[in-house]
C-alpha positions in Angstrom: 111.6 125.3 141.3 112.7 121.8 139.9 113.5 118.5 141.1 116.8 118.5 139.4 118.2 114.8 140.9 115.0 113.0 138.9 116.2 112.7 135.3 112.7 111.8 133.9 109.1 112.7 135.1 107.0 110.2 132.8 103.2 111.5 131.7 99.9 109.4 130.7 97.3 110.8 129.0 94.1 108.6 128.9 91.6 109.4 126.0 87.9 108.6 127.8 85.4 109.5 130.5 86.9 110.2 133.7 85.0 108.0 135.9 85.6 105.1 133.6 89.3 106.1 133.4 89.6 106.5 136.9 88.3 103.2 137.7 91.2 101.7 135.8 94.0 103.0 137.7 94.7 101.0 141.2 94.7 102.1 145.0 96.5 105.2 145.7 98.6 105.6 142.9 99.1 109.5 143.2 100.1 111.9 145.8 98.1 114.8 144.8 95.2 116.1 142.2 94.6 119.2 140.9 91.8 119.5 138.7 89.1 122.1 137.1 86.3 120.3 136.0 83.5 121.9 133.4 81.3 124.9 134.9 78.1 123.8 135.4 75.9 125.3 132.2 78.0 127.9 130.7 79.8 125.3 127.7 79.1 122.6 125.4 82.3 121.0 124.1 80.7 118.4 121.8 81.2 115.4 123.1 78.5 112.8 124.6 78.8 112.1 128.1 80.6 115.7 129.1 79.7 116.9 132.8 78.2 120.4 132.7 75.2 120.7 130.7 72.8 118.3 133.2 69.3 119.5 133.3 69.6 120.4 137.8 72.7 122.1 139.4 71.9 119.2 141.8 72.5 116.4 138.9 75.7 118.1 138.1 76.8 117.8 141.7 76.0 114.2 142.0 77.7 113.5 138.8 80.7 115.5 140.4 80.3 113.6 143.2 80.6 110.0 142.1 83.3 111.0 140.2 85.3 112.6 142.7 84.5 109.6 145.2 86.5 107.3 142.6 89.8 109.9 142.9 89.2 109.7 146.7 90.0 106.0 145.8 93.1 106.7 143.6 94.5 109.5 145.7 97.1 108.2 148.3 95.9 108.6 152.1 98.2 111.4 153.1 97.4 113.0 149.7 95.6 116.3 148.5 93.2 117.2 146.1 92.9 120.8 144.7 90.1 122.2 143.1 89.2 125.1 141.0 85.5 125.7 140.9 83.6 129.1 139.3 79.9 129.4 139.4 76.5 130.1 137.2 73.5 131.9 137.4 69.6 130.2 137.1 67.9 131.4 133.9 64.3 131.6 135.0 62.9 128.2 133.9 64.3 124.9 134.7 68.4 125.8 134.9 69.2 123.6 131.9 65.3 122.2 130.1 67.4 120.3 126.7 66.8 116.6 127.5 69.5 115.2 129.5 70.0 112.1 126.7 70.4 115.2 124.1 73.4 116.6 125.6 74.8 113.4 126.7 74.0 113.5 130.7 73.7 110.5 132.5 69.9 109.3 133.3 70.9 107.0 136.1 72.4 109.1 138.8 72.8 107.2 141.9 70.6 107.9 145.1 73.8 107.8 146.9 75.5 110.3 145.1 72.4 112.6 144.7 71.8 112.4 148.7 75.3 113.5 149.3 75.1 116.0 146.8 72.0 117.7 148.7 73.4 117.0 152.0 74.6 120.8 152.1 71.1 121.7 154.1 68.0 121.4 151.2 66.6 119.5 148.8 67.2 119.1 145.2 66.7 122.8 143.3 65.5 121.9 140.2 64.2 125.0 139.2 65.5 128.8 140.0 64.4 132.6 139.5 66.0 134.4 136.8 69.3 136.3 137.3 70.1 133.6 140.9 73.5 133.0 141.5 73.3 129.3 142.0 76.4 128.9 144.4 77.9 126.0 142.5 81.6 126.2 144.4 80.0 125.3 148.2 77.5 123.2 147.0 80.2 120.7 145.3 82.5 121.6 148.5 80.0 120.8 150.8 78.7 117.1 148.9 82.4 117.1 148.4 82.6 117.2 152.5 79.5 115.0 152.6 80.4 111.9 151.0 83.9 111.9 153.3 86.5 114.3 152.0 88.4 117.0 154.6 87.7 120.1 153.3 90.7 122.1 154.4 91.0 125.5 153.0 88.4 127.9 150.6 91.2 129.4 148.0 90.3 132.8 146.6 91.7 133.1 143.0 91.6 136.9 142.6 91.9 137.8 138.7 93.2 141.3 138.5 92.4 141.3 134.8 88.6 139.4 134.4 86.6 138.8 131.3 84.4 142.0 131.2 81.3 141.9 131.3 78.2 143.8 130.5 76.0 143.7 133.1 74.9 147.0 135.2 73.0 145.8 138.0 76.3 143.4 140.0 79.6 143.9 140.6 81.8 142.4 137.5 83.1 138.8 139.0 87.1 138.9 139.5 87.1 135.7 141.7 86.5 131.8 141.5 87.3 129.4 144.0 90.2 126.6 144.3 89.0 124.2 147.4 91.8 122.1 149.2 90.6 118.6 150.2 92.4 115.7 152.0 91.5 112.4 152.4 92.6 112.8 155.9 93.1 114.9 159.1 97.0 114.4 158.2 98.4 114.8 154.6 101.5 115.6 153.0 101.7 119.4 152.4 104.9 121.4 152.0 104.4 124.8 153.4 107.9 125.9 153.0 107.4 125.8 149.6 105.0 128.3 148.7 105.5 130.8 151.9 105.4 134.8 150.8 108.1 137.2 151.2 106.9 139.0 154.6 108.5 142.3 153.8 105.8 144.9 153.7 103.2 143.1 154.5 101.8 144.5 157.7 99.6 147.6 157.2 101.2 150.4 159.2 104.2 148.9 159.6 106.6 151.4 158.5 109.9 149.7 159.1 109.1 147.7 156.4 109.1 150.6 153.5 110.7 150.7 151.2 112.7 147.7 151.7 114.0 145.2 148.7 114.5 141.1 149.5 116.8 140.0 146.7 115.6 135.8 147.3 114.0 134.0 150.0 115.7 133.2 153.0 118.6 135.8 151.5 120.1 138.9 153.5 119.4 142.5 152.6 120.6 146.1 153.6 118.5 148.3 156.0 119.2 152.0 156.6 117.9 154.4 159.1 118.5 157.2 161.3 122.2 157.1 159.5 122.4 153.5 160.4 122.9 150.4 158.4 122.6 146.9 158.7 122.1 143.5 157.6 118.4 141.9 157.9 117.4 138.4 157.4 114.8 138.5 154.4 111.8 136.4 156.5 108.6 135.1 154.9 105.1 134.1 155.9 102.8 131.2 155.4 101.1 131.3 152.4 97.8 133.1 152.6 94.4 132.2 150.8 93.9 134.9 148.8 95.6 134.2 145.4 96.1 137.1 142.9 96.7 135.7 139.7 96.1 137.1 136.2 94.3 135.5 133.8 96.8 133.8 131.1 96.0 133.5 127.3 95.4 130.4 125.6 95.1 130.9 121.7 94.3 127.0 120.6 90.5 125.5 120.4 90.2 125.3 124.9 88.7 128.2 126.5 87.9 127.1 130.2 92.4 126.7 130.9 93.4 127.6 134.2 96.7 129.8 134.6 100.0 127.3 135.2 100.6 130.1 138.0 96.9 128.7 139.8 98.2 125.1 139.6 101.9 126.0 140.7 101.5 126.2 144.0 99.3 123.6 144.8 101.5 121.0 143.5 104.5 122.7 145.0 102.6 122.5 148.6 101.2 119.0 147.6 103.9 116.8 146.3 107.5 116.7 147.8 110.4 118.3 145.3 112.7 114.8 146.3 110.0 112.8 145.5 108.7 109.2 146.8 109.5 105.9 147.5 110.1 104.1 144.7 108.6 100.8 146.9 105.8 102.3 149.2 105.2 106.4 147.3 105.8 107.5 151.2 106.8 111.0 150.1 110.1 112.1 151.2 109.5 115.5 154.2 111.7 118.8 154.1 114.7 118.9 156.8 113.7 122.7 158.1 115.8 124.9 160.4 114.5 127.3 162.3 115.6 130.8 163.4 114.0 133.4 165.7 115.5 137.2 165.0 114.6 140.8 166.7 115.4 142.6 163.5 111.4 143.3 161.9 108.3 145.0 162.8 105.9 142.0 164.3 104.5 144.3 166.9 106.4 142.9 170.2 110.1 144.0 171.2 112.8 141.2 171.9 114.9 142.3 174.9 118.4 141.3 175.0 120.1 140.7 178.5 121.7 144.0 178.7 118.4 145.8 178.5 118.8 147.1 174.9 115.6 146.1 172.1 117.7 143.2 170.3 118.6 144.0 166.7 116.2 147.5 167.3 117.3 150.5 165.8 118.0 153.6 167.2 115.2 156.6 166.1 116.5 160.3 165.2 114.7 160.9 168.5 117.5 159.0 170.0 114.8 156.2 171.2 114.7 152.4 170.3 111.9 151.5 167.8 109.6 149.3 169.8 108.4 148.2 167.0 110.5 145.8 166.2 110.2 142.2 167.0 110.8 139.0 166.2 111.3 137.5 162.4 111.2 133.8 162.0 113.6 132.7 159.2 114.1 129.5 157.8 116.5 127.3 155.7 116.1 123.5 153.9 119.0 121.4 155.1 118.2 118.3 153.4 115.0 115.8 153.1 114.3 112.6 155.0 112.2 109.3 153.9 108.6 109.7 155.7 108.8 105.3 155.7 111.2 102.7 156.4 111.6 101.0 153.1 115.3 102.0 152.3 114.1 102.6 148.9 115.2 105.4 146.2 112.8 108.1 144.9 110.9 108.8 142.3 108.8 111.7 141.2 105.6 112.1 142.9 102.4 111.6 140.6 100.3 114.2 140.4 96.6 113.5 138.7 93.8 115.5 136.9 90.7 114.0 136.2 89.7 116.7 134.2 92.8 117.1 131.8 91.7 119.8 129.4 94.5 121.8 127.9 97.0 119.7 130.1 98.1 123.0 131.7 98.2 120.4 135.2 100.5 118.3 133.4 102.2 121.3 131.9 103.2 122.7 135.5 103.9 119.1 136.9 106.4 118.2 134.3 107.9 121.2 135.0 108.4 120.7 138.5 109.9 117.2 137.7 106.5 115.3 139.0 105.1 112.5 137.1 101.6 113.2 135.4 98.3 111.4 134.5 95.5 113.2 132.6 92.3 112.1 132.3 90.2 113.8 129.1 87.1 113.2 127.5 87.6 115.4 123.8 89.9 113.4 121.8 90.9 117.1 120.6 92.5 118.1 123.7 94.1 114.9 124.3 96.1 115.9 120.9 96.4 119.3 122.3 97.5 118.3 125.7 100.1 116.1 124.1 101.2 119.0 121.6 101.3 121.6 124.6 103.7 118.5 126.5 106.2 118.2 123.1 106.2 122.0 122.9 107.1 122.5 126.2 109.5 119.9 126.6 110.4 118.2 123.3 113.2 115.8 125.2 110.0 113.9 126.3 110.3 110.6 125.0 107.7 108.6 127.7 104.9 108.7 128.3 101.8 109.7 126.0 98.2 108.6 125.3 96.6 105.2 127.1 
């Protein structure tokens, strides 16, 4: 899906450390973030002042933490923030001993950020028994929660194809986490965007088999008991279990996240028309709504003459009560959510944690506007390559 009436989605990619870059950008400047920042203890990239290799799960929280509290400032007031988090296991002795100046962690962590960072029901952890899963993903969520963000939905990101691994004692890990946060109890998200075809997805519900939906929202031929028909293809909210494979990345970065993880949550977090040009009020989906009795949902629409509407008849010569109501829907337009009578413009969409650029990959795709925030001046180069590759018509845009 694209946002074919914007003609350009400009990018920035800013070369530095992400709470300094972040200080440098002004009030609510972008609709939506979607970020992974480094696992705690599992990589060193090189460079001084990387997050990840603190000497306490706790210190890594709190850096977290403060720097997250900075996009909170950034990040529009009916925006989102997505993000992907996997976690680490305590090796016995203190979780990380190599002295924080050595690997370039910060010394002066606040007592603001630290409390918040704890605030998730104990005190700091600084050491942990060999083989403990530390529980990175809630503790960040929860000093995420803390320090005033919504925490809206746990994300599962099911990997059908994970890393092996050699141990013989757990189960292999095939999950990681992707938290949605708002800074708000009301925010922009676009459900219609990302809904799932509904076809098949009942267990048990056997007027569903076999069944093929060409598109959503399209039409598609039913047959039984000698009896054919046309169905409206209907589709569900989108649920929070995400199965996504694990995508290969053959350059220098080895902690990417798949473009299909970040698709959806800039698709549900930023609106396809875009936002006002004067205010960044994003524009909201026109949605009609229609109520069918043509699909199992485990309650029987009756029509006024007595018959099951849109039921079927069995070979037993009796109406399927299992058929019910389908909700269908169709986009009719979009409308301005203010009153500025302005044009719009693509919605900006943010990581903090630029990496690879596989964020700004997927939101120049989708015809948002993109600002990436990276520390390693070699994946700033590689972000930039990836961008050019991808679309060389670029001519905006580029490092800061």
């Amino acid at each position: 899906m694209s946002a074919t009436h914007h003609p350009f989605a400009g990018y920035r990619l800013l070369h530095g450390d992400a709470l300094a870059c972040l200080r440098d950008l002004p009030d609510e400047c972008v609709q939506c973030i979607v970020t992974s920042p480094p696992y705690y203890g599992l990589r060193d990239y090189g460079v001084d002042g990387q997050i990840g290799l603190e000497s306490t799960p706790d210190l890594f929280i709190a850096r977290l933490v403060e720097v997250f509290r900075e996009a909170h400032r950034v990040l529009r007031r009916d925006g989102t923030c997505w993000v992907n988090m996997g976690d680490s296991y305590g090796r016995g002795e203190r979780v990380d001993n190599v002295n924080d100046n050595k690997r370039g962690a910060r010394s002066n962590i606040g007592h603001v950020a630290l409390t918040a960072a704890c605030a998730y029901g104990h005190g700091p952890r600084e050491y942990l028994r060999p083989k403990n899963l530390i529980g990175i993903p809630w503790s960040l969520a929860f000093a995420l929660q803390a320090d005033g963000w919504w925490l809206r939905s746990d994300i599962i990101w099911h990997k059908p194809n994970p890393l092996p691994e050699s141990v013989t004692d757990r189960p292999t890990k095939s999950h990681e986490y992707v938290f949605l946060l708002a800074k708000s109890d009301r925010y922009f998200y676009d459900a219609e965007a990302i809904k799932e075809i509904a076809v098949g997805g009942t267990p048990g519900n056997t007027t569903h088999k076999g069944q093929t939906a060409f598109e959503n929202g399209a039409p598609y031929m039913r047959t039984k008991a000698g009896l054919t028909e046309m169905v409206a293809f209907a589709r569900h909210n989108k649920r929070s279990v995400w199965t996504i494979a694990v995508e290969a990345f053959s350059d220098a970065h080895f902690a990417t996240f798949p473009t299909k993880l970040v698709e959806p949550c800039i698709l549900a977090g930023t609106s396809e028309r875009g936002c006002c040009v004067q205010c960044g009020a994003p524009w909201t989906r026109i949605v009609k709504r229609s109520v069918d009795f043509q699909s199992g949902s485990g309650r029987s629409g009756i029509e006024p003459n007595g018959k099951y509407a849109g039921s079927i008849q069995a070979e037993s010569g009796e109406y399927d009560i299992r058929l019910g109501p389908v909700v269908t829907t169709e986009t009719l337009g979009w409308n301005p959510s203010c009153s500025c009578s302005a044009p719009a413009a693509p919605c900006a969409v943010l990581d903090p944690f630029n990496g690879a650029g596989t964020t700004g990959l997927v939101a120049l795709r989708l015809g948002r506007s993109y600002i990436g925030i990276e520390l390693n001046a070699e994946y700033v180069a590689m972000s930039e390559r990836r961008i050019r590759e991808d679309a060389p018509l670029f001519r905006q845009g580029g490092q800061g």
